[in-house]
N, C-alpha and C positions, 0 to 999 in steps of 0.2 A: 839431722837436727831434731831435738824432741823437739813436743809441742808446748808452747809456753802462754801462758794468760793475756799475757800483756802484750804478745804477738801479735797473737789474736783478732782483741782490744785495736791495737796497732790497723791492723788487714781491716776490719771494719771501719773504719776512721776514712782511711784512706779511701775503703769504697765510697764512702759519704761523698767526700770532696771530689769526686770525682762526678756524682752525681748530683751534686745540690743545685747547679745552675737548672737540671731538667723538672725539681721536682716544685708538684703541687701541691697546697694545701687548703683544707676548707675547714668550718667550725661551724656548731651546731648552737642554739641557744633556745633558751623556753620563754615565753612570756612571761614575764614578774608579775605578781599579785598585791603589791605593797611600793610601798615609795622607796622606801629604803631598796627593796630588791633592784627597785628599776634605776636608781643611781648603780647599783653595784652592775646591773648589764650595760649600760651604755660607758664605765668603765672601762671596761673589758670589752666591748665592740672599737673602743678608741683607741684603747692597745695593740689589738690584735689587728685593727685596719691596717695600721703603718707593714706589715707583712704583707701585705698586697695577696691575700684570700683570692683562689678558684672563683670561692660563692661562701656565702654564710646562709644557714638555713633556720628555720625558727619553727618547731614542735608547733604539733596543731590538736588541743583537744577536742573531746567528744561531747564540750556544751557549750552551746552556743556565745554564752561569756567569751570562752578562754578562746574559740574560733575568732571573735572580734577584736580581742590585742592580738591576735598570730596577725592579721589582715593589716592592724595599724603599725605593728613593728614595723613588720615588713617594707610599706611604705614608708614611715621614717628612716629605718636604712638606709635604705636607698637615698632619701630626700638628703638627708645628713651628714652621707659617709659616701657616697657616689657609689658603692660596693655592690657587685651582684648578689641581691639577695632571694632567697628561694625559700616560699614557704611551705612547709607541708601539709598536704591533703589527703584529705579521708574520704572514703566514698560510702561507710557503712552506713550513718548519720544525717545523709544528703540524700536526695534525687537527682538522677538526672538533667533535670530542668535547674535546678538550686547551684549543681555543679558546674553547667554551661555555663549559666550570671556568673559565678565568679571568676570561671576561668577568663571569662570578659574582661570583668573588670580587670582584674591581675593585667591581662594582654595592654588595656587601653591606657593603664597605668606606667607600664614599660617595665613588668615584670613579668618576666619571659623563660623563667627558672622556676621548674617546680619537682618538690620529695612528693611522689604519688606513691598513698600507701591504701591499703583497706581499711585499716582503724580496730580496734578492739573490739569482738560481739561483745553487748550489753549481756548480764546474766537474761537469763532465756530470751534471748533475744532471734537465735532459731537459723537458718541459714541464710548468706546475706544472698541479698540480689545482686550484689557488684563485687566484684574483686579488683584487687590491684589493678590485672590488664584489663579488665574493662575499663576505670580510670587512665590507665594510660591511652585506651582507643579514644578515648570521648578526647583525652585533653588535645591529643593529634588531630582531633578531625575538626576541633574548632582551630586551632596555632599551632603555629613551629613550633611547643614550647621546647628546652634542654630539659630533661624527663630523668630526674633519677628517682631509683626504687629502692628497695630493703632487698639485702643476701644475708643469709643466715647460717656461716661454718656448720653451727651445733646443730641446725636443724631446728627451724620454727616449733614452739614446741605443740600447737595445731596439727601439723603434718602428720601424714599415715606414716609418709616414711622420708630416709631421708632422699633415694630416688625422685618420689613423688613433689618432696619442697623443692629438687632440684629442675622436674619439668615445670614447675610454677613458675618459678627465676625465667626457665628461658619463655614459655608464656611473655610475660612480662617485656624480655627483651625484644622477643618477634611483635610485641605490640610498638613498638617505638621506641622504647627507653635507652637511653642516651650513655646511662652508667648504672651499676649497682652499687650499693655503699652495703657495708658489710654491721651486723649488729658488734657489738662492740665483742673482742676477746682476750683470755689474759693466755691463749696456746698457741704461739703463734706455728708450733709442726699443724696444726688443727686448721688452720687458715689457710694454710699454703696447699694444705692435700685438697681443703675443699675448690679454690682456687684449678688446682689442677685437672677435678671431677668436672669443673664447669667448662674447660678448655674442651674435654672429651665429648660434651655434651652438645657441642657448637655454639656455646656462650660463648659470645666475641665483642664483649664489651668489658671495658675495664672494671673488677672489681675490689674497688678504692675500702683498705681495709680501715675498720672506724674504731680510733682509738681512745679509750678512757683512760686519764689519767687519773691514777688514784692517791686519795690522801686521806679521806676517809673509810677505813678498809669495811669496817662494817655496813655503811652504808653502801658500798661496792658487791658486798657479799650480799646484801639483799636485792640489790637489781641484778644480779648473774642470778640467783634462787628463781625470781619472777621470768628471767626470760630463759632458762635452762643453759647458761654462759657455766661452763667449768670453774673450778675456783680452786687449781694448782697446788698441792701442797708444801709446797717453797715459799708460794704466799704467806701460806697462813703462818708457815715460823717466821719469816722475815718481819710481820707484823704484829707476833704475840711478845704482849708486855708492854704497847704503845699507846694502849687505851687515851692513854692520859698525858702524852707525849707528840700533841701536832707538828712542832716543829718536823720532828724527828720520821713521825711518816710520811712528811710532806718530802722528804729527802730518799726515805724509801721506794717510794713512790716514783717520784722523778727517775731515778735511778732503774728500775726494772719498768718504766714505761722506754728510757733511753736506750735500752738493751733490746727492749722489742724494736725497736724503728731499724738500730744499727742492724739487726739480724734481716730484715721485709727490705730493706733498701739493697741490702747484700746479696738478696734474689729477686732484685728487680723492680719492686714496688717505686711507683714515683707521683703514687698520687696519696695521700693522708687525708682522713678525714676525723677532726677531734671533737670529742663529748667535753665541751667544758665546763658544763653544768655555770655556767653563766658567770668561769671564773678563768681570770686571763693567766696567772703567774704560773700553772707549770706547761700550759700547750705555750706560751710566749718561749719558755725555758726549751722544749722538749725541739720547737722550731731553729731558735738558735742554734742548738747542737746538729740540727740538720743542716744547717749552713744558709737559713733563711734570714735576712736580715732587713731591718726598718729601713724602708724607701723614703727618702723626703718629698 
């Protein structure tokens, strides 16, 4: 019997349902800077709760402002929505002493989930004194915290090499960390090889691939630029001619985000983690099709 499209289509579906009871998901969100933005997240933290989320995590900038709603999100989450929430931490920007108080408070607060990252060097800003795993030892040696970090398919674009990004990962792992979450990709053969390199590596913690769903392509095309994420040439014809046409990428979009998940579920993936850029209708859409559905 030849092979046929809709076969296919078919054979992946069926993997789905067969795994949707096992799978999890989590979502990412930034701090809003305006009224208007913070009605549109708490929107979309209400939508997305009834999925009953792993954790939600909340972006953490590099001044001091933006570090103070990541702090107060996060406790409203929580307060709000009962939802495990996780916020992220930098350690380029901090001391030691700065990181221990809040790992405090976080703990005394009953948030017990934390994305431990390095942070972005400032321009000359010169080599840091902490890395990731040092952040992940300090947050272990005060709490149990659930530790997840950044994995990078493309390779951090920092890295000597991709070897070298890939002893930092497990660094990282041997320091504690609980999972990796992966930067966001539109290749998923690019995810699965790297995935594999991590297995050889004695990575033995899950690495939950994080997905963007896209509807704005040039805006998509400029965050893969910035963090050296591939940008497919399938992409860009499925998207040329749409400038001016939201609906219609919003439907693109969905659709080659739905294709990625049917294909990561098919080899096994069962944990998800989504960039929703603080917006609920296509990770609510991309979940449904996984077979996730609103808990009363």
């Amino acid at each position: 019997m030849g092979y046929s499209y809709a076969g296919h289509i078919d054979a992946l579906n069926q993997n789905i349902s067969e795994l949707s009871g096992d799978l999890n998901v989590s979502f990412e969100f930034f701090p809003p800077s305006s009224p208007k933005m913070e009605e549109t997240l708490w929107n979309s933290v209400q939508r997305l709760k009834t999925l009953q989320p792993k954790f939600v995590s909340v972006t953490y900038g590099a001044n001091s402002g933006e570090r103070e709603r990541t702090h107060a999100i996060i406790k409203e989450i929580k307060s709000r929505t009962g939802l495990v929430a996780a916020p992220h931490l930098t350690c380029i920007d901090a001391s030691r002493e700065a990181l221990s108080q809040i790992a405090d408070d976080y703990w005394n607060n009953g948030i017990k989930n934390i994305v431990a990252l390095r942070g972005d060097i400032p321009p000359g800003g010169g080599k840091p004194e902490m890395y990731a795993a040092d952040l992940v030892t300090l947050l272990k040696s005060r709490h149990d915290f659930d530790i997840s970090v950044a994995a990078f398919p493309e390779v951090h674009p920092e890295a000597k090499s991709a070897q070298a990004d890939l002893l930092n990962l497990k660094r990282k792992v041997d320091a504690g960390a609980n999972r990796a979450i992966s930067q966001f990709f539109f290749d998923v053969e690019c995810y699965l090889r790297f995935r594999d390199r991590c297995v050889s590596a004695g990575i033995d913690v899950e690495i939950v691939p994080g997905i963007l769903p896209v509807s704005n392509f040039k805006q998509a095309s400029r965050f893969a630029a910035q963090n050296h994420v591939k940008v497919p040439g399938w992409m860009n014809q499925q998207f040329d001619g749409l400038d001016d046409d939201p609906v219609t990428r919003q439907l693109v979009g969905a659709s080659q985000a739905i294709d990625m998940v049917r294909i990561l579920c098919r080899e096994g993936v069962k944990d998800f983690h989504f960039y929703t850029l603080n917006r609920a209708e296509m990770t609510y859409a991309l979940c449904h099709t996984l077979g996730i559905r609103p808990q009363a």
